[in-house]
N, C-alpha and C positions, 0 to 999 in steps of 0.2 A: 241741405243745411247740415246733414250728419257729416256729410264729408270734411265740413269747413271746421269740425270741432274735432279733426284728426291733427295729431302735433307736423311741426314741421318737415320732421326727420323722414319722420314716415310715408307723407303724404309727398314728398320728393321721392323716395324709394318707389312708390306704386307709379308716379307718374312716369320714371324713368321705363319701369317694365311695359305702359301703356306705348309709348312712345315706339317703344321696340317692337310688339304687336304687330302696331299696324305699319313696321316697314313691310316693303313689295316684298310678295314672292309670285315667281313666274307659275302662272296655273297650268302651261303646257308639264313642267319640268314636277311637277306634283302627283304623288297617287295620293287618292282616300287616306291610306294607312298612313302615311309620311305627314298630311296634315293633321291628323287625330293624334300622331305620334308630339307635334311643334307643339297642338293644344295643350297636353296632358304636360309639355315639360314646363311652357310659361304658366299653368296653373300651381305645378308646384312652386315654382319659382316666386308669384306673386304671394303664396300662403306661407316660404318660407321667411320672407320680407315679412310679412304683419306679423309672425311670431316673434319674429326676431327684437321686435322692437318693446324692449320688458316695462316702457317707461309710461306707454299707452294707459289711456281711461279705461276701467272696467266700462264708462256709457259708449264707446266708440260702435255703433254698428257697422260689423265685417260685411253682412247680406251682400249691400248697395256696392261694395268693390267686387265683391266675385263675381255679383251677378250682371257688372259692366266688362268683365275682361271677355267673356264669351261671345258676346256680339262682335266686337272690334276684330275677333279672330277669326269669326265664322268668314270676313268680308276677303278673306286674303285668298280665293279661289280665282276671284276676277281681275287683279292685280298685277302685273305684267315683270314689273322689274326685278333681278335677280334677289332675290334673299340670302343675307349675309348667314355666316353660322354663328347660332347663342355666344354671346360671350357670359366667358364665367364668372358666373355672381360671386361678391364676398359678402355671404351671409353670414359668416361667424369664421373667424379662423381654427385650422383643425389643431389637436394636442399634440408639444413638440412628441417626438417619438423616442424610448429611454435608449439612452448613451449606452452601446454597448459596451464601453469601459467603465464595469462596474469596481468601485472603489476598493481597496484593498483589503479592507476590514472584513466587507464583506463577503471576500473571498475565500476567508478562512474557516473550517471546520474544526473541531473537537470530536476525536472518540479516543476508542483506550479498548482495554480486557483488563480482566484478573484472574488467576488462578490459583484454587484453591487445592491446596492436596492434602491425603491423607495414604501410608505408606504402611502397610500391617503385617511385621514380619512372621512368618509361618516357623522356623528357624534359623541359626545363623552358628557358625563354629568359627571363632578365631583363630590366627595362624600361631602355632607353638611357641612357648618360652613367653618370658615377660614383655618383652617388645614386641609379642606376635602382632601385627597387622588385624585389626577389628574390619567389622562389616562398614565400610563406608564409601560415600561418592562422592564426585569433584563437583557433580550436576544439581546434587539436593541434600542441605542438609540436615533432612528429618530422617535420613535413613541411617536408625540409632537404636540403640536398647531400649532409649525412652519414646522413640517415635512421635505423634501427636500430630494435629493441622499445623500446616505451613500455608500463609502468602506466599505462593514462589515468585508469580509474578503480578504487579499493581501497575501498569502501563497507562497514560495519559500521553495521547499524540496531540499536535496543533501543527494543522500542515493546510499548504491550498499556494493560491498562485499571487504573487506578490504584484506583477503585471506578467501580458504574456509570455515574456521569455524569461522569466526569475521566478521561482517555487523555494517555500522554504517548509522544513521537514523538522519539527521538534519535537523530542520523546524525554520522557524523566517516567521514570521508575521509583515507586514507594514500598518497591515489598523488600528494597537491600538489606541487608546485614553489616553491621559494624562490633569488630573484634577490640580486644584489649580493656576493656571499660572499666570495668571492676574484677580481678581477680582473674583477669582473663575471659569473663563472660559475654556473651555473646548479646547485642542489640537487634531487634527484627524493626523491619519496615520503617529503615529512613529512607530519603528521598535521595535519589541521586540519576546524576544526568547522564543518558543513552545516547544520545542523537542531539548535534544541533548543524545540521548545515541547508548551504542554498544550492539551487540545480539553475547553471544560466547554461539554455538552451541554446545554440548554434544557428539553427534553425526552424521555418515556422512548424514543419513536422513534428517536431521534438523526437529528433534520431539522434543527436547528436550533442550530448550536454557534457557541460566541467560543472565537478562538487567538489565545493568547500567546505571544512568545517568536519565534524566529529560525526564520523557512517562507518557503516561494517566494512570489512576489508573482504577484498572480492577471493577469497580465498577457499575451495572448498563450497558445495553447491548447496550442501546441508546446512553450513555457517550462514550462508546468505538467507535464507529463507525462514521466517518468519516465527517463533515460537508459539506462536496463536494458531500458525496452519500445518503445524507438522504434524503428524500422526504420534508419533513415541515420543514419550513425555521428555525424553532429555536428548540432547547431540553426543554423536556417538565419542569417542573419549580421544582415539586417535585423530580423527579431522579435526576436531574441535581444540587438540592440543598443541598447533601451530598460529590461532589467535584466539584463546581463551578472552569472554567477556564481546567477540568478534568483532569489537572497535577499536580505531584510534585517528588521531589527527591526522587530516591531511588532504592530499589534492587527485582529483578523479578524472578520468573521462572515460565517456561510457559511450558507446555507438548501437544501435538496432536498426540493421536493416527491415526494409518495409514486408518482405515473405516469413522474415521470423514475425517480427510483432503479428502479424495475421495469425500464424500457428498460436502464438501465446492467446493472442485473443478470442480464438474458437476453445480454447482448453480451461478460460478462465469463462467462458459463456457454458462450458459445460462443468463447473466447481468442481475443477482438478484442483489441486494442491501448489501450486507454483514456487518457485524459489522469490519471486518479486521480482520487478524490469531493474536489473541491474546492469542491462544491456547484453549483447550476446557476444561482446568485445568492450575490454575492458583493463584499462592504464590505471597504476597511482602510485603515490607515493607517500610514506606516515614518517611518524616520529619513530615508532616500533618498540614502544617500551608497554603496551596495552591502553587499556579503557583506564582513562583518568589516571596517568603516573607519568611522572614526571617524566621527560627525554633526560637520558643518560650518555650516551653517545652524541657522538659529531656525524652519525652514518643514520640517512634516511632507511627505510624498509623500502624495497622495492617489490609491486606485486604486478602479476599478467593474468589473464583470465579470459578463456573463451568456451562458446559453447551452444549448439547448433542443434535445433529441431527437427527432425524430419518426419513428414506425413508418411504413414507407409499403407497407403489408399491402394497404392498403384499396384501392391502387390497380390490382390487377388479379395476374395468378401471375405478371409479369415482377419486380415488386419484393416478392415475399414475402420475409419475415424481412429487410430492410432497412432499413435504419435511417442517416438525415440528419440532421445534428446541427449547427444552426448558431448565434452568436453573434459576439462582440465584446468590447472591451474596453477603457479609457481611463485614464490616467495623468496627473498632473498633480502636475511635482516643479522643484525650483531645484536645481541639482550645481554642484558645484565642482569640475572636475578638478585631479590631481597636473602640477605643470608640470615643465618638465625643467629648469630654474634653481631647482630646490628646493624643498623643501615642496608647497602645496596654494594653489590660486587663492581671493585674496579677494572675487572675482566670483561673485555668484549667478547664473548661466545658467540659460534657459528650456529645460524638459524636457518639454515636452505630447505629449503622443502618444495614436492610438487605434489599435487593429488590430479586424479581422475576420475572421471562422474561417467556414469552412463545410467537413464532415467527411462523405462516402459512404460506412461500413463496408465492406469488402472482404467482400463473400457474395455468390459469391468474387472481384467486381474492385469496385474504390471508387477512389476522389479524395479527397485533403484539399488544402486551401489556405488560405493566410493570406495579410493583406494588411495594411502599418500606413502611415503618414503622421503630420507630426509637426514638430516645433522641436527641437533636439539644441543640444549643445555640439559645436565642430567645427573645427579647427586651417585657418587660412583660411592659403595659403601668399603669397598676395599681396601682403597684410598684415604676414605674421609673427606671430598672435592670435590668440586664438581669440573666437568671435562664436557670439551663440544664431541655428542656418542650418536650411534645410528640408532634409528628410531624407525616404526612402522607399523601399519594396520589401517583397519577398514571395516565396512560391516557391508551386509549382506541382507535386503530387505525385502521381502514379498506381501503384496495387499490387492486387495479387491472390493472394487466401491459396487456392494450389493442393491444399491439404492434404496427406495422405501422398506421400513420393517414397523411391524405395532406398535414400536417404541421410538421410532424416526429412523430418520440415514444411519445407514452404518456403514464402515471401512474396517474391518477386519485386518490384521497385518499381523507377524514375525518377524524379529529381526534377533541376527545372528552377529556381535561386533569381538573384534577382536585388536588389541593394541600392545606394543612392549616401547616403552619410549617415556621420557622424562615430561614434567607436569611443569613447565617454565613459569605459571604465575603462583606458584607456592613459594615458600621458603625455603632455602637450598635446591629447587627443582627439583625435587623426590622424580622416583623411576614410579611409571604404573606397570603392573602387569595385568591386564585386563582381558577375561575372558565372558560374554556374556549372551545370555537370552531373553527373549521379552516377546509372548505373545498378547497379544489385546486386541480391542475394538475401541472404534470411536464414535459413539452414539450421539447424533443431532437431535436432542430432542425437541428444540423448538428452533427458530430461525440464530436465534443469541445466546442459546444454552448449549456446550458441550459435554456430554459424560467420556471418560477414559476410564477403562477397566483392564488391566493390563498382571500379568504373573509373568516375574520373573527369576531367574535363576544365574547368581551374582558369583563370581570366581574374580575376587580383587586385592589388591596390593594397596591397601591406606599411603595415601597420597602425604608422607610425612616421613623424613628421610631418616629418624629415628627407628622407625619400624621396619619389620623385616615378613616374609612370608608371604601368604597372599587367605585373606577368611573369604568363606561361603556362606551362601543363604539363600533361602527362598523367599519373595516376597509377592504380598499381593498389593499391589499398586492401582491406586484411585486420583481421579484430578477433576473439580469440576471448572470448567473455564464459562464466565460470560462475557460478551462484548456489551459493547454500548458507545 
């Protein structure tokens, strides 16, 4: 009678597995195990059926079904005919499984850094006469009589993969500076935009992409890489004085072969320093008037860029796990500098240049160096004009990533830079004469906190084409950088 007060759904579900039971199986074609194995799976199968069914009486007794399906199954020893194999039950359907095209929103992340500096001049001698040249830099500017903290840099990236072959890369900056305001005074920490382009990849590797849209210009190995990863607090003055600000509009292709990206990828698994995959071959073309100004010209910039890894494992246990990384780079653009009688020059000036890179990873001492030569635009004081003049310099840098110390990672380093060549994003393009030094370290103290402690020793030409000479100083130089 308990059976008969089991609902319909159910009690067709068990008769079906009943049914199936007692079809034949040949007893010659049977061992023990292989029947004990058919019991154990029509017993799960008849207990997955009565769970299954959520709609059942709390009064239904299970006892009376389980303890009927045992006998029916013990009898299939002396049953001749071949037995079919289980067909598979649909006790519940399984969950779809998630799309791996996850939506695009999703795809995107947020991080950023900022850095904080503080710049503590020890002394400083300006250059003779009343237009002597004061102690100052193109790179930062708290380095002044009155010193004090600067934001130098307030970074906010939003980057990630649009779908698989499109990536988009956006960066704005809030620690800029805006001139003219009042009396000529200077504004700190508005927002202004770094970076906004997309990467569509070629292929599924991603060896092979075009970038659109506002990116550094492949110029110079120092320009490319990363102000958050560099060791010394600013870019040296000569590389950096062929794209000041290291952006502009325009169109990219980038290539990385599959033996390079390996190399980069052993060197970023070991937190080397990288310039960032800008490819290790590299095409484009910009507006060439800098980061956020307007095109002046009807002449695109044209830029080449190459630059190649190599293990030098093979060469015995002094250079194990070392890695030489050398290249170059060439530019060929018309500027127009801002004149200080107003507006912008209707002179197209010659802007050619080329540098050269050659990079020693620190495991654990290395060298990098850069080296460019070149045409500029250049404030000739002789004259009173500016003229397209020859330009050149480079620096010279030695570090060693000591690894753990009581106070975190440190990188120790020197660098030695020297430059004679015009400053194109000023007014009138003033001449720099730049001699300079800079020892420090760069202390990790936690995974997201950088210390920079750095003394340097400054031999510079004020970057203003009224001034003349070149002031000295010594500085002690501070930067605290956090990501997030």
């Amino acid at each position: 009678m308990a059976i008969k007060t089991i609902p319909q759904r159910a009690g067709t579900g068990i008769a079906a597995a009943m049914m199936l039971a007692i079809c034949p199986i040949p007893a010659a074609a049977q061992t023990v195990q292989e029947l004990q194995r058919q019991i154990d799976e029509l017993k799960a199968q008849i207990k997955a059926l009565t769970d299954a069914q959520k709609g059942a009486t709390a009064a239904v007794p299970m006892a009376p079904v389980a303890a009927s399906a045992p006998p029916v199954v013990a009898a299939a020893p002396v049953i001749s005919s071949p037995a079919p194999t289980p067909a598979p039950q649909r006790v519940a359907s399984a969950p779809k499984p998630v799309s791996s095209r996850t939506p695009w929103y999703e795809r995107l992340r947020l991080r950023g850094y900022t850095q904080l500096r503080y710049n503590a001049l020890l002394d400083s001698e300006d250059a003779p006469g009343i237009n002597g040249s004061r102690l100052r830099s193109v790179h930062d500017a708290s380095i002044n009589d009155d010193g004090g903290f600067l934001l130098r840099r307030v970074r906010l990236v939003l980057q990630g993969d649009i779908t698989d072959r499109l990536q988009l890369y956006f960066q704005h900056d809030f620690g800029a500076a805006v001139n003219n305001q009042s009396s000529t005074e200077r504004r700190e920490n508005f927002g202004q935009l770094r970076d906004v382009y997309a990467d569509w990849f070629l292929d599924p590797e991603r060896r092979l992409r075009l970038r659109f849209g506002q990116s550094k210009v492949p110029f110079g190995w120092e320009n490319l890489q990363s102000s958050s990863n560099r060791l010394p607090l600013d870019r040296s003055d000569a590389i950096n004085s062929g794209v000041p600000g290291e952006r502009d509009v325009g169109v990219n292709v980038y290539y990385t072969p599959a033996p390079v990206q390996a190399i980069w990828d052993r060197l970023t698994k070991n937190k080397q320093k990288l310039f960032g995959n800008y490819g290790a071959f590299g095409l484009a073309v910009y507006n060439g008037q800098g980061t956020n100004r307007t095109e002046r010209t009807d002449n695109l910039m044209k830029v080449a860029m190459a630059t190649w890894p190599f293990a030098l494992d093979g060469l015995g246990p002094l250079f194990r796990d070392q890695v030489l990384e050398v290249g170059g780079s060439a530019m060929f653009n018309r500027f127009r500098p801002e004149l200080r009688s107003g507006g912008v020059s209707s002179v197209d000036y010659r802007d050619d240049r080329v540098a050269v890179h050659a990079i020693l990873y620190p495991q654990p001492f290395g060298i990098q160096t850069e080296w460019t030569t070149g045409w500029g635009p250049q404030y000739d004081s002789a004259s009173a004009t500016i003229r397209s003049s020859r330009l050149g310099g480079g620096y010279v840098q030695l570090m060693a990533n000591i690894g753990k110390t009581p106070v975190g990672r440190a990188i120790p380093y020197v660098r030695w830079q020297h430059y004679r060549g015009g400053w194109k994003a000023n007014v009138d393009a003033p001449r720099l004469e730049t001699d300079e030094w800079e020892v420090g370290t760069e202390i990790q103290l936690v995974e997201a906190l950088e210390l920079t402690i750095a003394y340097a020793r400054m031999e510079r030409r004020e970057a203003d084409s009224r001034r003349t000479g070149r002031a000295t100083g010594d500085l002690i130089r501070t930067q605290l950088q956090f990501t997030y």
